[in-house]
N, C-alpha and C positions, 0 to 999 in steps of 0.2 A: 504494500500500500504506500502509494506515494503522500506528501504532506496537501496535496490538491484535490483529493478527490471529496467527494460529497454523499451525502445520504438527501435522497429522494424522497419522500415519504408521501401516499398518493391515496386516495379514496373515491374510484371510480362508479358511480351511478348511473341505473338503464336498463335495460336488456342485457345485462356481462354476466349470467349465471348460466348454466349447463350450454352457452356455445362456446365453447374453447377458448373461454378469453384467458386464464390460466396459462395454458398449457401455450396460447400463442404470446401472451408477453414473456414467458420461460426460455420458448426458443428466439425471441425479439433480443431480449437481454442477454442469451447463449453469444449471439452473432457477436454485439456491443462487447462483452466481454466485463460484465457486471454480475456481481453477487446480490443477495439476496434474496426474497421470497415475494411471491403471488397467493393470497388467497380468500376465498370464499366467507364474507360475512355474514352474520344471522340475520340481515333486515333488507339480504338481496343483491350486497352492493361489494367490490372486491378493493379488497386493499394489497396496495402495492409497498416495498420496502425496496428498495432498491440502493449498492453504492458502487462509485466510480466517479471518471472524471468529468466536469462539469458539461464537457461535448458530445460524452456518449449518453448522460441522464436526459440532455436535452432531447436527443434521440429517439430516447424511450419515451420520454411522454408528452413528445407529438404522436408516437405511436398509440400511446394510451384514448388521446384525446379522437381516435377512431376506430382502435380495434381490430378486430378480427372480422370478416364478413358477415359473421351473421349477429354481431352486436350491436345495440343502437347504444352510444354513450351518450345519456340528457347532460350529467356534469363528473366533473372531473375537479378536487380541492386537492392543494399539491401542498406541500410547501420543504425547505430544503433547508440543510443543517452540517456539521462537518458528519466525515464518514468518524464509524466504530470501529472497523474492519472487524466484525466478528461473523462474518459472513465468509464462506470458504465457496461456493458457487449460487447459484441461480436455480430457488427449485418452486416448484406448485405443490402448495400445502393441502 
């Protein structure tokens, strides 16, 4: 972990439950080459953690902010903080 990188933190709302929204910001953030985790909250809606460096998180949630094809995102609350690096890869919880 370099002294640059960032933690992501994301709470995506919409249609992001059983169409592979998961599983495609996992492989989104595989490519970018960021750690952390994707998943499923109890009120419908998925939360993102995400770290890395400030170019590839920007990456990821402009990906957030559309998805996967069969998701409709209505909103998208982000906000950004320095990384933990306690995160070893990218997974769906």
């Amino acid at each position: 972990m370099t002294g640059s990188e960032m933690r992501l933190q994301a709470v995506i709302k919409g249609e992001v439950q059983g169409v592979g929204f998961r599983w495609a910001v996992q492989s989104q953030a595989g490519r970018l080459g960021l750690t952390g985790y994707a998943e499923n909250l109890p009120d419908g809606s998925v939360r993102v953690e995400a770290e890395g460096p400030p170019d590839r998180l920007d990456q990821l949630e402009a990906f957030l902010h559309r998805g996967p094809r069969w998701a409709e995102v209505a909103s998208l609350d982000s906000q950004r903080g320095p990384a933990t690096g306690e995160f070893h890869q990218f997974e769906a919880r």
